[in-house]
PyMOL commands that place a pseudoatom at each C-alpha (Angstrom):
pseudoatom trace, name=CA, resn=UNK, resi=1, chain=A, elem=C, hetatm=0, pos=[245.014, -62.505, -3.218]
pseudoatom trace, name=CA, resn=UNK, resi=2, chain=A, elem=C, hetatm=0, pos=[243.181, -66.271, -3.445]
pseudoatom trace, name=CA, resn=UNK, resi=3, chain=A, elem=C, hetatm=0, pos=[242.235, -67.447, -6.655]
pseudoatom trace, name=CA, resn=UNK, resi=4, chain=A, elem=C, hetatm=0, pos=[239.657, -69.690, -7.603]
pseudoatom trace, name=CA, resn=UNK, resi=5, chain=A, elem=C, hetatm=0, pos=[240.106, -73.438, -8.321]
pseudoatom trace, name=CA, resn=UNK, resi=6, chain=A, elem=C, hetatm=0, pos=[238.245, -75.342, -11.407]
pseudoatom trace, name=CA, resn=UNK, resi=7, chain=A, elem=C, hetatm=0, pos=[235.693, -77.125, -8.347]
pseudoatom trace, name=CA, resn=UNK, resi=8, chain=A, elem=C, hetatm=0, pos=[234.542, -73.460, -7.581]
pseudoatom trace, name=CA, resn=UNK, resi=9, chain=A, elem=C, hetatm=0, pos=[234.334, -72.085, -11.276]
pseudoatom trace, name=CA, resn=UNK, resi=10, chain=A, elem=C, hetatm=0, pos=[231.322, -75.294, -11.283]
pseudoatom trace, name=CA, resn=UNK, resi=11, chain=A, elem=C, hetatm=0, pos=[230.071, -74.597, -7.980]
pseudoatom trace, name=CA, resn=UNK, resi=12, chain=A, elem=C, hetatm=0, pos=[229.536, -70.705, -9.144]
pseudoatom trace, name=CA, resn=UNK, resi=13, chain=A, elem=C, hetatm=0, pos=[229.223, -71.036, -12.964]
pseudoatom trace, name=CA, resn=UNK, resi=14, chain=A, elem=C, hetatm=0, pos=[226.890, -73.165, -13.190]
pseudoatom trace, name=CA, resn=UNK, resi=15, chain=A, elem=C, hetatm=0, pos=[223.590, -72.034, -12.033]
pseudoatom trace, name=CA, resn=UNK, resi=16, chain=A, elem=C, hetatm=0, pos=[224.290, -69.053, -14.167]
pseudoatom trace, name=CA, resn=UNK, resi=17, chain=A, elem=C, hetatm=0, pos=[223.685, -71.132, -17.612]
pseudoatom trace, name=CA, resn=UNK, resi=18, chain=A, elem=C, hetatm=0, pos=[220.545, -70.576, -18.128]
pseudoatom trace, name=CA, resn=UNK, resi=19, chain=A, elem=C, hetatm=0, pos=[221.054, -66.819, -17.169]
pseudoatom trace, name=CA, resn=UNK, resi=20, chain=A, elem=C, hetatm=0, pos=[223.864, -66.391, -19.913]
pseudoatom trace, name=CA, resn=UNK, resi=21, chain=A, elem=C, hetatm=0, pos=[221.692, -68.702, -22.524]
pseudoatom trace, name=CA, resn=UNK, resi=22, chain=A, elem=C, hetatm=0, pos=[218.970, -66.098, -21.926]
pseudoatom trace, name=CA, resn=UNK, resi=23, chain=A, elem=C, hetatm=0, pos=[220.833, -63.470, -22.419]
pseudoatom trace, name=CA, resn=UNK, resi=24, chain=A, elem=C, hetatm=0, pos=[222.745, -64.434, -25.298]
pseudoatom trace, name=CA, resn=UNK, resi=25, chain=A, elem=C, hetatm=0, pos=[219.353, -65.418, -27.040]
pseudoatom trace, name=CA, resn=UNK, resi=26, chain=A, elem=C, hetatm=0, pos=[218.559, -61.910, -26.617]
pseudoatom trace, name=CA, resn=UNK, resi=27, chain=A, elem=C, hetatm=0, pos=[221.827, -60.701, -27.578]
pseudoatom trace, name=CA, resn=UNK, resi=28, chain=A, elem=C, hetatm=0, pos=[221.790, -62.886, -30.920]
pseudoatom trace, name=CA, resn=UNK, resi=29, chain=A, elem=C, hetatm=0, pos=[218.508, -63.118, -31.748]
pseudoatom trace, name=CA, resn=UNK, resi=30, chain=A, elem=C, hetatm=0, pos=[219.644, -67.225, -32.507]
pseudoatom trace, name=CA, resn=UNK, resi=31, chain=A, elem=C, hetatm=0, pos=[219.037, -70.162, -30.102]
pseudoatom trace, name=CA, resn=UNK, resi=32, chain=A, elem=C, hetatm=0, pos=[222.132, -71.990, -31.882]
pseudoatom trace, name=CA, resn=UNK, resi=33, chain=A, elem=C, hetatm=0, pos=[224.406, -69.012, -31.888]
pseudoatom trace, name=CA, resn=UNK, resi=34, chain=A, elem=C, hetatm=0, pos=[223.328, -68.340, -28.178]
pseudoatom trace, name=CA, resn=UNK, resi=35, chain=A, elem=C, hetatm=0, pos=[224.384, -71.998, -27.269]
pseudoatom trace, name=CA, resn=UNK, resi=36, chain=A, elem=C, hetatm=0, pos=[227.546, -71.355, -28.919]
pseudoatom trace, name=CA, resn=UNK, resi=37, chain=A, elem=C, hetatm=0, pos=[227.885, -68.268, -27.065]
pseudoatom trace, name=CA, resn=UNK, resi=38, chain=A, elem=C, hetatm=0, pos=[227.364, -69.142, -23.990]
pseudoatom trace, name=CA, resn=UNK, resi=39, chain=A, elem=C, hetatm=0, pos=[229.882, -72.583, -24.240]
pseudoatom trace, name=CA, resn=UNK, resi=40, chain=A, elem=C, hetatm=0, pos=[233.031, -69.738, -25.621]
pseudoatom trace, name=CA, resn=UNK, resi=41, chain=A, elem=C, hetatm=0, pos=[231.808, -67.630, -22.330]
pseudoatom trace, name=CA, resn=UNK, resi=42, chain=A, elem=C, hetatm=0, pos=[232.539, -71.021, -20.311]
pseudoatom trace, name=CA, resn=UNK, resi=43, chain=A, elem=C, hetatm=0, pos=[236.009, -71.495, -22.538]
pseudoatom trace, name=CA, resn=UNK, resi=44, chain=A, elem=C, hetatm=0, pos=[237.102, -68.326, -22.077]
pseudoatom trace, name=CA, resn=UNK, resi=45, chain=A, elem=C, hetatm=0, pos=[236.286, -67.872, -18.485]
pseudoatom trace, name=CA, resn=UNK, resi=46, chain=A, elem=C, hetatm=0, pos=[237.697, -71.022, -17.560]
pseudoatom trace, name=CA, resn=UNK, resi=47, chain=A, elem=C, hetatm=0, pos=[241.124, -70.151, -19.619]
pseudoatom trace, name=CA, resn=UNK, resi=48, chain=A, elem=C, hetatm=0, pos=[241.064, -66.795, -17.771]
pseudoatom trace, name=CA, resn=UNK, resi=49, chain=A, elem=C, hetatm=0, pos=[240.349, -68.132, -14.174]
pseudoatom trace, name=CA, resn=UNK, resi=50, chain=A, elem=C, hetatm=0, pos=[243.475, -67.866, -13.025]
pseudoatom trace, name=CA, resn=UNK, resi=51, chain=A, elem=C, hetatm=0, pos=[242.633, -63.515, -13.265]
pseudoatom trace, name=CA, resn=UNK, resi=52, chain=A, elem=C, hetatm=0, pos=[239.446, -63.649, -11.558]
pseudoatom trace, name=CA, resn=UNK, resi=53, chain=A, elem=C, hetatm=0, pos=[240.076, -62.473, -8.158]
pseudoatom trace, name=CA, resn=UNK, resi=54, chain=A, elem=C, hetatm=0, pos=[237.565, -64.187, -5.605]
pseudoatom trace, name=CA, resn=UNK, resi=55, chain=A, elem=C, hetatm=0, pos=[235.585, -62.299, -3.806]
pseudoatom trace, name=CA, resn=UNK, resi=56, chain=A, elem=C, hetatm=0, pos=[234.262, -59.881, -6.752]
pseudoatom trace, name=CA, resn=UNK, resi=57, chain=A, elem=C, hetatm=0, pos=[231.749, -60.169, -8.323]
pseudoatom trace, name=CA, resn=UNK, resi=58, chain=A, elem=C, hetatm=0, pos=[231.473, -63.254, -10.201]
pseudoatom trace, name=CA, resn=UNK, resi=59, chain=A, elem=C, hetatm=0, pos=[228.353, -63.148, -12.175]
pseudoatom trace, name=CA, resn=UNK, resi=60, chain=A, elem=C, hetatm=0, pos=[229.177, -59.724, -13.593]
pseudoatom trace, name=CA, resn=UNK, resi=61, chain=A, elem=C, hetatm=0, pos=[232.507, -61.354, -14.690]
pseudoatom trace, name=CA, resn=UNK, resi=62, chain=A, elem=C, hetatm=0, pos=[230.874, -64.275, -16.628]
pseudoatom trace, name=CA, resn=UNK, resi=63, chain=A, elem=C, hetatm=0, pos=[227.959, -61.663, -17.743]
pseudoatom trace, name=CA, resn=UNK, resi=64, chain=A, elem=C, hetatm=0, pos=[230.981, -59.361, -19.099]
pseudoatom trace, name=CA, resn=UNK, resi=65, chain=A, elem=C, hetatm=0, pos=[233.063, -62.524, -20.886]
pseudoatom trace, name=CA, resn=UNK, resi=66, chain=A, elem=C, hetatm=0, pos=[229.504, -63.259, -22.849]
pseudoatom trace, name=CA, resn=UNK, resi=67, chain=A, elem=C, hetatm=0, pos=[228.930, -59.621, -24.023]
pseudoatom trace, name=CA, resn=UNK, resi=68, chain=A, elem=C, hetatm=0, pos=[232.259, -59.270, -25.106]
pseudoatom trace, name=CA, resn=UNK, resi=69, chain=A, elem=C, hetatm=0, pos=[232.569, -62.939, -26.909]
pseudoatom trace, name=CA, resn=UNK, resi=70, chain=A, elem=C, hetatm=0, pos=[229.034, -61.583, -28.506]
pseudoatom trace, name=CA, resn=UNK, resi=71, chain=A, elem=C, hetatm=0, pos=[230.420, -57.990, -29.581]
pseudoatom trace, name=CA, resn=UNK, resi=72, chain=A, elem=C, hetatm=0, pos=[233.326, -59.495, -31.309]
pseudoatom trace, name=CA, resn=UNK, resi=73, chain=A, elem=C, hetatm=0, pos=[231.424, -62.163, -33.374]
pseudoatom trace, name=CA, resn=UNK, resi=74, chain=A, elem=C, hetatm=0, pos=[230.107, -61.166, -36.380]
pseudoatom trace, name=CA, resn=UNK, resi=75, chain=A, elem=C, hetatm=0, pos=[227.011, -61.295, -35.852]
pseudoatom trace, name=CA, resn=UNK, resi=76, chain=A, elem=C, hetatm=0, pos=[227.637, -58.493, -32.844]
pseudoatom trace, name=CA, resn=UNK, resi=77, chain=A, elem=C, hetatm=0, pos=[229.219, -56.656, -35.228]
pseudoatom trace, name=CA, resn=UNK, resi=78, chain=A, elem=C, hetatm=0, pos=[226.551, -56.584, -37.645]
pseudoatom trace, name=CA, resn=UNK, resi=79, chain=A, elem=C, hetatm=0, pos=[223.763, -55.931, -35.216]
pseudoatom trace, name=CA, resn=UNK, resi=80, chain=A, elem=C, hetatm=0, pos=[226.170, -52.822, -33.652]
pseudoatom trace, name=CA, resn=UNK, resi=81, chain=A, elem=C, hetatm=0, pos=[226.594, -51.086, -37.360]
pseudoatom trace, name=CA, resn=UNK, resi=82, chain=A, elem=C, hetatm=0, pos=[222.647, -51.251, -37.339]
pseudoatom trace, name=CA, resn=UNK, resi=83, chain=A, elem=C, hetatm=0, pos=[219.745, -49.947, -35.695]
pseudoatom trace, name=CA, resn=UNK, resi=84, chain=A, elem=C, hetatm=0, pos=[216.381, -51.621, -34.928]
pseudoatom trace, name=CA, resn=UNK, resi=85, chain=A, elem=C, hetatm=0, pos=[213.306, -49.389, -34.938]
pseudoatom trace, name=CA, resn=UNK, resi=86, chain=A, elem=C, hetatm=0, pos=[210.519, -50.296, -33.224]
pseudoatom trace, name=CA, resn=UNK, resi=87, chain=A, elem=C, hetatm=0, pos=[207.515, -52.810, -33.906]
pseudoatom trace, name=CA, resn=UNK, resi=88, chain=A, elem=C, hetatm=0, pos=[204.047, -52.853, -33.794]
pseudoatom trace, name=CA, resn=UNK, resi=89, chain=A, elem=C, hetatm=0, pos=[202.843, -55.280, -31.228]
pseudoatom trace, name=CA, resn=UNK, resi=90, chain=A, elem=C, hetatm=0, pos=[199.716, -56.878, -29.937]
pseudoatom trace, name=CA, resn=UNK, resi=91, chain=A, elem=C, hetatm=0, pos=[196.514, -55.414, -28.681]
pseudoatom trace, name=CA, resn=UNK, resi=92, chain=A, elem=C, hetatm=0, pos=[196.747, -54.872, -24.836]
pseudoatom trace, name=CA, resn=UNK, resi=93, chain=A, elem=C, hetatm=0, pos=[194.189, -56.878, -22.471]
pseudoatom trace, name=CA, resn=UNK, resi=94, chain=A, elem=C, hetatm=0, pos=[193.883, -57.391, -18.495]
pseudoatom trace, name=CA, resn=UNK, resi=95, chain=A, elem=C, hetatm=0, pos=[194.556, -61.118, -17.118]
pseudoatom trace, name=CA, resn=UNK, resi=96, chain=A, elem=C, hetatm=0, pos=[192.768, -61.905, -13.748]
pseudoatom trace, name=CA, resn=UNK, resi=97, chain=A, elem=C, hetatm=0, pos=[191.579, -65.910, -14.020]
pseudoatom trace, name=CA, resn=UNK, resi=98, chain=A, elem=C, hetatm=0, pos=[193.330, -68.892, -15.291]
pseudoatom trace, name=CA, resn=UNK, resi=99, chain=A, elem=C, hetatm=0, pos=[191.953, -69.866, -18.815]
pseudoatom trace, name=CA, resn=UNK, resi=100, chain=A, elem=C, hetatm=0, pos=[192.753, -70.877, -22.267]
pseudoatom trace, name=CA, resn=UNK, resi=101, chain=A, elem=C, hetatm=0, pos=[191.693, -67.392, -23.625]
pseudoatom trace, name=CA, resn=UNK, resi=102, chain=A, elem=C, hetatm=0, pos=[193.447, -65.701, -20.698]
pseudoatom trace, name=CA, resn=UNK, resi=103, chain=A, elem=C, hetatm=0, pos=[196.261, -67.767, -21.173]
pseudoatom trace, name=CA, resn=UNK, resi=104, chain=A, elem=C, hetatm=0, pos=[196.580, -66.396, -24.497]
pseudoatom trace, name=CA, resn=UNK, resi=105, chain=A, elem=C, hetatm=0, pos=[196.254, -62.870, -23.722]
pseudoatom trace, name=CA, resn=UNK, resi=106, chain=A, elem=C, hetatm=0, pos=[199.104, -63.323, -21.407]
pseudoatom trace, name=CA, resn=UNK, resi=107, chain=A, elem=C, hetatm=0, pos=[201.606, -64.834, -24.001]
pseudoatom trace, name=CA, resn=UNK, resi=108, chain=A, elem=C, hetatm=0, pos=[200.416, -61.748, -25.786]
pseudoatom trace, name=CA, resn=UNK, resi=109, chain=A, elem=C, hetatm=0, pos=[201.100, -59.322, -23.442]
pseudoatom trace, name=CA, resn=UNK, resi=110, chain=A, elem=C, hetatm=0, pos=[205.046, -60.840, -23.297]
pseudoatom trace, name=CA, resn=UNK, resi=111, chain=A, elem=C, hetatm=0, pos=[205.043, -60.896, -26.612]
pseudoatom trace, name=CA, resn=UNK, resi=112, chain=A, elem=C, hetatm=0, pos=[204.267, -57.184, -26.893]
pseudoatom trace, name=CA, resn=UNK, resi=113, chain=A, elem=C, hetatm=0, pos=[207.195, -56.444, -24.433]
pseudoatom trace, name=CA, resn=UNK, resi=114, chain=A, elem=C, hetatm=0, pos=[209.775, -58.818, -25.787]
pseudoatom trace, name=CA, resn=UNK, resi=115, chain=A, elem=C, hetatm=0, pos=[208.940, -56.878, -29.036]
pseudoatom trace, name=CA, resn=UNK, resi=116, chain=A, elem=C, hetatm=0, pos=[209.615, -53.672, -27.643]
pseudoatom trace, name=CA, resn=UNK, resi=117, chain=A, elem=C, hetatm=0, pos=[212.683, -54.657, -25.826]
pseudoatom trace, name=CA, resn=UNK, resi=118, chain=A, elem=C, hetatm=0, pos=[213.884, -56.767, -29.266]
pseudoatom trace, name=CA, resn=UNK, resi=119, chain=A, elem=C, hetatm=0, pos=[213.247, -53.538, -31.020]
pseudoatom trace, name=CA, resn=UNK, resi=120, chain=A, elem=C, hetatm=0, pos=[215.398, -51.236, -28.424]
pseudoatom trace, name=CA, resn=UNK, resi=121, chain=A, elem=C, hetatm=0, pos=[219.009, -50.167, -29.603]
pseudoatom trace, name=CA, resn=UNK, resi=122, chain=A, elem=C, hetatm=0, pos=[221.587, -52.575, -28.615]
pseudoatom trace, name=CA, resn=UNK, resi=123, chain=A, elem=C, hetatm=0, pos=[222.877, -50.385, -25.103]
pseudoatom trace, name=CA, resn=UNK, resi=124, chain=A, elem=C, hetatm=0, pos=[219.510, -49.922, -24.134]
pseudoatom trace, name=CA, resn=UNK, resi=125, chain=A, elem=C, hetatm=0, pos=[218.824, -53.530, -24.831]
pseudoatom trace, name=CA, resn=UNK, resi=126, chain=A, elem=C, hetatm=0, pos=[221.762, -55.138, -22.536]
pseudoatom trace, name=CA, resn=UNK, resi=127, chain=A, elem=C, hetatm=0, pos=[221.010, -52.915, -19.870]
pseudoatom trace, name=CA, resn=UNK, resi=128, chain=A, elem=C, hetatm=0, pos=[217.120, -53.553, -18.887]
pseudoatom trace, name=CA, resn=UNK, resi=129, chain=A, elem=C, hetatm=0, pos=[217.913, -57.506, -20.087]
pseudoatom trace, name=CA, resn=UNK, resi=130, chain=A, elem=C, hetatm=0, pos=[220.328, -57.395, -17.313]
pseudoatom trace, name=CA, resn=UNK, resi=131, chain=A, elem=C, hetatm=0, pos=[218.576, -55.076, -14.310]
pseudoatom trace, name=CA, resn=UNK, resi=132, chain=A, elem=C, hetatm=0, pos=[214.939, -56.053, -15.341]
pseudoatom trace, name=CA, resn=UNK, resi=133, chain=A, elem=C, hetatm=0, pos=[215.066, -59.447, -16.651]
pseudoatom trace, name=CA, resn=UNK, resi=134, chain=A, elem=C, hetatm=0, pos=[218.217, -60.838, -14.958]
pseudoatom trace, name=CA, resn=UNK, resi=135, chain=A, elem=C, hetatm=0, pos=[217.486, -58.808, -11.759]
pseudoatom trace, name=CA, resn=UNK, resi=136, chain=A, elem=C, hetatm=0, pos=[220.998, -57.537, -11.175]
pseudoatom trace, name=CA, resn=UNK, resi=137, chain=A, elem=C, hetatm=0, pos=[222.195, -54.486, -9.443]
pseudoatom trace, name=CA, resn=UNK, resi=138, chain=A, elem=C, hetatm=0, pos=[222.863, -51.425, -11.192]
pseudoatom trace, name=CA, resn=UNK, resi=139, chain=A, elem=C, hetatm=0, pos=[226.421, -51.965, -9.678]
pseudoatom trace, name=CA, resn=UNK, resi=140, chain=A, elem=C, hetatm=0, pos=[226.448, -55.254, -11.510]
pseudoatom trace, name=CA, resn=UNK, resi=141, chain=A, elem=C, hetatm=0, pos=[225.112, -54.095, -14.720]
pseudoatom trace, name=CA, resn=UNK, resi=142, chain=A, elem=C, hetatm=0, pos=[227.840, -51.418, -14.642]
pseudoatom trace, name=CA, resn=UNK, resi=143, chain=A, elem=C, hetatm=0, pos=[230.371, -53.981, -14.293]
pseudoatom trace, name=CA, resn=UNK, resi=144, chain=A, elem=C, hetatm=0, pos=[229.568, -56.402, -16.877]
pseudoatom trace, name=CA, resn=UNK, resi=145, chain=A, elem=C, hetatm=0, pos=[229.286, -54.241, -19.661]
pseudoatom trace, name=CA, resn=UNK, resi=146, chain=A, elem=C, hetatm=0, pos=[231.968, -51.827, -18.879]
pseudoatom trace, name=CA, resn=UNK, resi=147, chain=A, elem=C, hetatm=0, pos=[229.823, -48.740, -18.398]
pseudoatom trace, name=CA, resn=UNK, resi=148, chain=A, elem=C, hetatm=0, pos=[229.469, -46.213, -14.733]
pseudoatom trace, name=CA, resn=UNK, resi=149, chain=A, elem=C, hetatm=0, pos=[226.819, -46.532, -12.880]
pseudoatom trace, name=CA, resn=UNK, resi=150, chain=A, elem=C, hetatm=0, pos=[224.691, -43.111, -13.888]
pseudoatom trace, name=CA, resn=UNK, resi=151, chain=A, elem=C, hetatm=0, pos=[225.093, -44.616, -17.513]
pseudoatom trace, name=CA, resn=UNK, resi=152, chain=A, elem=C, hetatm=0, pos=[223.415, -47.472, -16.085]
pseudoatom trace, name=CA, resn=UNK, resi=153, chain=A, elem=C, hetatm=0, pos=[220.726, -45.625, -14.783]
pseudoatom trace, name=CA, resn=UNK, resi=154, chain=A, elem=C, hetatm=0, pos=[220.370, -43.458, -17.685]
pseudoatom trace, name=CA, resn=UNK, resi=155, chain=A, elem=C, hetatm=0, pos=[220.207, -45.952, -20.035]
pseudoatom trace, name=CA, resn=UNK, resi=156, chain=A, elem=C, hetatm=0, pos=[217.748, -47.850, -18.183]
pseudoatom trace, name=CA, resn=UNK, resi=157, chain=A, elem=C, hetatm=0, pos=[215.529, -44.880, -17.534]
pseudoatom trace, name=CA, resn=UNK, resi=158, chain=A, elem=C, hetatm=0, pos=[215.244, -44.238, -21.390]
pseudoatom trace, name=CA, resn=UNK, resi=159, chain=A, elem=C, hetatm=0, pos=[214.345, -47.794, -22.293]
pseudoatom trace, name=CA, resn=UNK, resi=160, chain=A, elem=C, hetatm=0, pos=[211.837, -48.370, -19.923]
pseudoatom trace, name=CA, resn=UNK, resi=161, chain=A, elem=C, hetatm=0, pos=[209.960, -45.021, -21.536]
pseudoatom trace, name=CA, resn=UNK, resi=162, chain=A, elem=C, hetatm=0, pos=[210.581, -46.231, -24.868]
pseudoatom trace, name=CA, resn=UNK, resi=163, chain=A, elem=C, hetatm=0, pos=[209.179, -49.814, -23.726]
pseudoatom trace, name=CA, resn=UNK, resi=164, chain=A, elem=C, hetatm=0, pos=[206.066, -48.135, -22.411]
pseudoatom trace, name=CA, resn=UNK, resi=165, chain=A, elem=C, hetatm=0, pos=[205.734, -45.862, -25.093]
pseudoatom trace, name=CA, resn=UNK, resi=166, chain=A, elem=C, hetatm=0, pos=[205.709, -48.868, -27.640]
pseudoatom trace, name=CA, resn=UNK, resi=167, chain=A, elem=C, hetatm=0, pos=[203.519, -50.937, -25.698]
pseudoatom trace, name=CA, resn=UNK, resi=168, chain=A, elem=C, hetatm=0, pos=[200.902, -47.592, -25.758]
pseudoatom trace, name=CA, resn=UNK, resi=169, chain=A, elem=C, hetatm=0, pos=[201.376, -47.515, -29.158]
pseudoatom trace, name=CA, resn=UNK, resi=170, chain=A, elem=C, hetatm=0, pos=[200.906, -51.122, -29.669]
pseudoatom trace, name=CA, resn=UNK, resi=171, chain=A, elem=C, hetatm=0, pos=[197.648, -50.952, -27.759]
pseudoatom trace, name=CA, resn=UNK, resi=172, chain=A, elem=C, hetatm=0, pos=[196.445, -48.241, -29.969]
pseudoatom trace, name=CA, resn=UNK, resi=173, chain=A, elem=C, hetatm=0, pos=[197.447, -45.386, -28.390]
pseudoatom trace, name=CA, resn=UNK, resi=174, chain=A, elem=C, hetatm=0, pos=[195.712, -45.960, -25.015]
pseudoatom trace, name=CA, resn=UNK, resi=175, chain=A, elem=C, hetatm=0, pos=[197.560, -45.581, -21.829]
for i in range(1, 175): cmd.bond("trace and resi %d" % i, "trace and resi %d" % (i + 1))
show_as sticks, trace
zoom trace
């Protein structure tokens, strides 16, 4: 059983920073209380480095430390005792050429879908931040936050509809 030294925890934590700041900006809703996040996930991970077996999966591991460090702060809390319905969004358009008008439309269009993911509940939230956004495996998601792999699935079925059916409704009811 080889454990992994403090040289490696830089070698593999680092490129992941920006992954976990994203996240935990989603997570929070708070660029400061992200950046705190994510430097606990770093204290916590380096305190518990000693349990981290090598050759699993790493990035799940830190991905699971943040989620955790987030459900236990009180804003977590909070945000699990309530539900977030829905928002109306921006009109939908088509992008094809590079142009200031274009270029506007597009912000728009992410807009619109980081409003409908913002407005998913907080399950469906984590899990298409971390297959869609953050590209992991399902095998990955299901590790980080704790959860098997058809929950995974399910969960990321159900908020890809509701994504779609909010950006529809958004664009006025036109599919």
């Amino acid at each position: 059983m080889s454990r992994l030294q403090n040289s490696d925890f830089e070698k593999l934590a680092l490129p992941l920073l920006d992954p976990l700041y994203n996240f935990a900006r989603w997570l929070s809703g708070d660029p400061d209380e992200a950046r705190d996040l994510v430097q606990e996930t770093f204290v916590k991970a380096l305190r518990a480095l000693g349990s981290f077996e090598e050759g699993t999966n790493f990035r799940a591991w830190m991905f699971k430390i943040l989620r955790n460090t987030f459900l236990t702060s009180r804003t977590g809390l909070e945000r699990r005792m309530t539900e977030q319905e829905d928002e109306t969004g921006l009109e939908e358009a088509v992008v094809t050429l590079d142009n200031p008008e274009l270029a506007a439309i597009r912000r728009a269009d992410t807009d619109m879908v980081q409003q409908a993911i913002a407005g998913l509940a907080p399950a469906f939230r984590e899990v298409i931040l971390l297959a869609d956004i953050e590209e992991m495996k399902y095998q990955e998601v299901a590790e980080a936050l704790s959860i098997p792999i058809g929950t995974v699935m399910s969960r990321l079925s159900r908020a890809r509809k509701q994504v779609r059916e909010h950006i529809v409704q958004a664009a006025g009811g036109k599919p």
